[in-house]
C-alpha positions in Angstrom: -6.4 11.1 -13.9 -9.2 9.8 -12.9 -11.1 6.6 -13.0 -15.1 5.1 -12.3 -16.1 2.0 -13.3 -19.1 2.3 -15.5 -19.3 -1.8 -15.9 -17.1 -4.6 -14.5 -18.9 -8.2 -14.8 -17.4 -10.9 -17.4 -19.4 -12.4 -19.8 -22.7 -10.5 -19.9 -24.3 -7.9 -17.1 -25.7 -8.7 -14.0 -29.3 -7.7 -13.6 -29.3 -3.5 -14.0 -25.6 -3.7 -14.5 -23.2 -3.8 -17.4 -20.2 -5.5 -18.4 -17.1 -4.2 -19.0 -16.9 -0.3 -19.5 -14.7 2.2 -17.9 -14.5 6.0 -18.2 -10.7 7.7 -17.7 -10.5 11.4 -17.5 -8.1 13.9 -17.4 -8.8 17.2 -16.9 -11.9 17.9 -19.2 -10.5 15.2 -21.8 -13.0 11.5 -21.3 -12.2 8.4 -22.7 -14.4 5.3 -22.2 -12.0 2.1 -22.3 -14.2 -0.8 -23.5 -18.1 -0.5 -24.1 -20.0 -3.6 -23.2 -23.2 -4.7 -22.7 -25.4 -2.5 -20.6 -22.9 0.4 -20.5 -24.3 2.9 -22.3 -27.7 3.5 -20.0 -25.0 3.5 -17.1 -22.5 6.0 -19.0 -25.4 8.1 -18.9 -25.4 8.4 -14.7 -21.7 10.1 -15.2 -22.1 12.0 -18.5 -23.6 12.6 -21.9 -22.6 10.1 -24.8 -21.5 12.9 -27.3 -19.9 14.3 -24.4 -17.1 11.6 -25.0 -13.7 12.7 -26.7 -12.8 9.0 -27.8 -13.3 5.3 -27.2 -10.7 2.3 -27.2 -11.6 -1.0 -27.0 -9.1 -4.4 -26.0 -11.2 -6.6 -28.3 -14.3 -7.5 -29.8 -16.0 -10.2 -27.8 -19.9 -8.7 -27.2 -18.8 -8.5 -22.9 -16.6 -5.6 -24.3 -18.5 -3.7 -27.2 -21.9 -5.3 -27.1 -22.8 -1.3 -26.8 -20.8 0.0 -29.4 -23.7 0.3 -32.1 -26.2 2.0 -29.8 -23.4 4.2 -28.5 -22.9 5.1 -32.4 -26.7 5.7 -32.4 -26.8 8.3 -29.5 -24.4 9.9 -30.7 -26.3 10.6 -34.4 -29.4 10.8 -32.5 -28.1 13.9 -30.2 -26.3 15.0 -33.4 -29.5 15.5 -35.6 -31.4 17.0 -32.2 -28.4 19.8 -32.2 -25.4 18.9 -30.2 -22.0 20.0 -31.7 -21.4 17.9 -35.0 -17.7 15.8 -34.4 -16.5 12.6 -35.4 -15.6 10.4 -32.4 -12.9 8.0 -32.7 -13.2 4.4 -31.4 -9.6 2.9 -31.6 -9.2 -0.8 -32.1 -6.9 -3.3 -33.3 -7.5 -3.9 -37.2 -6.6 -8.2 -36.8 -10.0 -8.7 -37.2 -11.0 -6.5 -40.1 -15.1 -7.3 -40.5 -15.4 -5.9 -36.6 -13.3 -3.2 -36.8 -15.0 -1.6 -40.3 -18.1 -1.3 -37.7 -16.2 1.4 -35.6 -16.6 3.8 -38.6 -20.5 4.8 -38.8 -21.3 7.5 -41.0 -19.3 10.6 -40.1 -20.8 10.3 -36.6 -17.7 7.5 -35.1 -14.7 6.7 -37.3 -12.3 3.3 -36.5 -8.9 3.9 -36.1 -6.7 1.2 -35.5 -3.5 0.9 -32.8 -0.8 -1.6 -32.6 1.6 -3.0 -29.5 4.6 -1.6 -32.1 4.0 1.6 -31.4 3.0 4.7 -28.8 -0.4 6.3 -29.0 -1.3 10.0 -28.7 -5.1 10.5 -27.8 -5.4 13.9 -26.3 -3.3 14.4 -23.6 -2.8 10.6 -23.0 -0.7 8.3 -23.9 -1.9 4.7 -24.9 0.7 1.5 -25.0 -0.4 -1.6 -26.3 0.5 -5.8 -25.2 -1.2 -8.3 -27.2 -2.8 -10.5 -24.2 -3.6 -14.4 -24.5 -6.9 -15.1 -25.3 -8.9 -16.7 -27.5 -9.1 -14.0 -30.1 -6.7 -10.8 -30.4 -6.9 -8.9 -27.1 -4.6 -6.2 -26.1 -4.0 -5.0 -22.8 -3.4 -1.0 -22.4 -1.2 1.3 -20.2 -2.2 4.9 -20.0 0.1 7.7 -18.9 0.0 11.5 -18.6 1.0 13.9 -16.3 4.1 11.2 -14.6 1.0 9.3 -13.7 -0.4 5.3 -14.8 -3.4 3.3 -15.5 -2.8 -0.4 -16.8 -5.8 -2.1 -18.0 -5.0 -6.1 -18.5 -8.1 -6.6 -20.6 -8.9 -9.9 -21.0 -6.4 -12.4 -20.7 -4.6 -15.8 -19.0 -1.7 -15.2 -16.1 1.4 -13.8 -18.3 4.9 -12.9 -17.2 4.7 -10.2 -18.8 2.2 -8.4 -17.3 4.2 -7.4 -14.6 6.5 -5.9 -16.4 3.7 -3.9 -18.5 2.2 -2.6 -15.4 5.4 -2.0 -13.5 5.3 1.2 -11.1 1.7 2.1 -12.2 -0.8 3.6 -10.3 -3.9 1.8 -10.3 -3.8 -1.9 -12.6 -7.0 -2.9 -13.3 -7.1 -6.3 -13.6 -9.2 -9.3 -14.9 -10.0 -11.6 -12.3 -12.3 -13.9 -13.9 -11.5 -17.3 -12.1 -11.1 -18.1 -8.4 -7.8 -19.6 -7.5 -8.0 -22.9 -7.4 -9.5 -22.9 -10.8 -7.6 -22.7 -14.6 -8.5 -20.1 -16.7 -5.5 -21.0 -19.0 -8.0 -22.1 -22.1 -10.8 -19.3 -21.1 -8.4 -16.9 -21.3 -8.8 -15.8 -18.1 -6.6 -15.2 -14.7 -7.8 -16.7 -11.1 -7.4 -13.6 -8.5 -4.2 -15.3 -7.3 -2.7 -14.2 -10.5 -3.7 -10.9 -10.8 -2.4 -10.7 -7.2 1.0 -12.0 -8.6 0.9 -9.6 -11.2 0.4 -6.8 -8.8 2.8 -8.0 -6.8 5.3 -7.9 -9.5 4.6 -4.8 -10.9 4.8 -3.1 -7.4 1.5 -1.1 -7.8 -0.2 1.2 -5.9 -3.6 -0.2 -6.4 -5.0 -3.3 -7.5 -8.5 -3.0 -8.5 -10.4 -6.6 -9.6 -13.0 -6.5 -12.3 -14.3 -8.9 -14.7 -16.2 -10.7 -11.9 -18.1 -13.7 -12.4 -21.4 -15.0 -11.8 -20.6 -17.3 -9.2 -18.9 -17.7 -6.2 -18.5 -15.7 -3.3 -16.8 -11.9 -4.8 -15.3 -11.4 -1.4 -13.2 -14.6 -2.0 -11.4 -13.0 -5.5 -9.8 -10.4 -2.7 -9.0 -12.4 0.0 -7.4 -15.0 -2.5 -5.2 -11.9 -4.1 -4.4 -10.9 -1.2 -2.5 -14.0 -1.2 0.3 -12.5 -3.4 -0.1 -9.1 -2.9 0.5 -7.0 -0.1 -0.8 -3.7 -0.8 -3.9 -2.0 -1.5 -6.6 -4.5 -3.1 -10.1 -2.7 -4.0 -13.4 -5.1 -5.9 -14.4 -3.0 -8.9 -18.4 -2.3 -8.3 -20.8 0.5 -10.9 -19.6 3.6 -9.9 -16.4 3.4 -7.8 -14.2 6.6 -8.9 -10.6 6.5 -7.7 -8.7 9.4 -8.1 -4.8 9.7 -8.8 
């Protein structure tokens, strides 16, 4: 597998950036995990839009599918212009039902919904599901194939169970929203000391922080994970690939 972060700020895109977007790929099979604000025009430095074999989202606050419409739009666009006619699937969770009917647009995109009861097949991956805590329904997301694993926390406050979600994975790409002497209990959100504990926990390989903020120093969300977690720390930034 292989990862690049196509966006990684929280809350809206820093200027010629994107927030939260990230496209996963396994041999010729691409999945783009979240689509945010800003990452469709940077999608676009990695690969075509109708290019994409599916889409699956954590939640629906705008930092996370604020693209999703003009992604939809692309896609028809390039459709009528000549490229292959297919329906792509966005997967979602169906808890809120008025923003999941807009993953289904024409026969272009088509919503389908996943829950944390059950595996998913998409391709030759396999999705697992955690509802997170924050403020609306948010699930975090482990992805395995070929004995390998990528856990994505989405958003969400420091919870035990994390680290049992992401245990023995490869990468865990993890919100770090806060700095640590800060709570992001209410927000929603983990400080970098936390996702360092839930590294920690979950013995990763890799520990890769995304979901920046807009203030502070960035270098600080390392050093302060660092804290808790011994082993290989990385800051997410547009375009980092990291291949398993």
């Amino acid at each position: 597998m292989k990862i690049t972060v196509i966006g990684y700020w929280g809350g809206y895109p820093a200027k010629n950036e994107a927030s939260s977007g990230y496209l996963l790929e396994y041999g010729d099979f691409r999945v783009l995990l979240d689509c945010g604000s800003g990452v469709l025009a940077q999608l676009q430095n990695h690969l075509k839009p109708e290019e994409l074999d599916a889409v699956v989202l954590t939640h629906y606050h705008p930092d996370h599918v604020a693209d999703i419409g003009v992604l939809q739009h692309a896609v028809f666009i390039q459709q009528i212009l000549g490229s292959k006619k297919r329906t792509l699937p966005i997967y979602g969770h169906d808890l809120d039902s008025s923003e999941f009917n807009k993953l289904t647009f024409k026969e272009v995109t088509k919503g389908i919904s996943y829950s944390a009861d059950e595996p998913l097949t998409i391709g030759p991956l396999t999705f697992t599901f955690m509802k997170t805590n924050h403020p609306v329904p948010c699930f975090a997301m482990r992805v395995e194939a070929g004995g390998q694993a990528i856990v994505y926390t989405g958003d969400s406050s420091y919870m035990e169970e994390l680290g049992e979600f992401a245990k023995g994975a490869n990468v865990l790409l993890c919100e770090s929203n806060f700095y640590g002497d800060m709570d992001g209990t209410q927000a929603g959100h983990m400080t970098a000391r936390e996702a360092g504990t839930v590294a920690e926990k979950a013995n990763v390989q890799l520990l890769l922080l995304t979901h920046l903020p807009h203030f502070g120093e960035l270098n600080q969300l390392k050093k302060e994970a660092a804290e808790k977690y011994g082993g290989e720390i990385a800051m997410a930034r547009s375009g980092l690939e990291y291949q398993l």
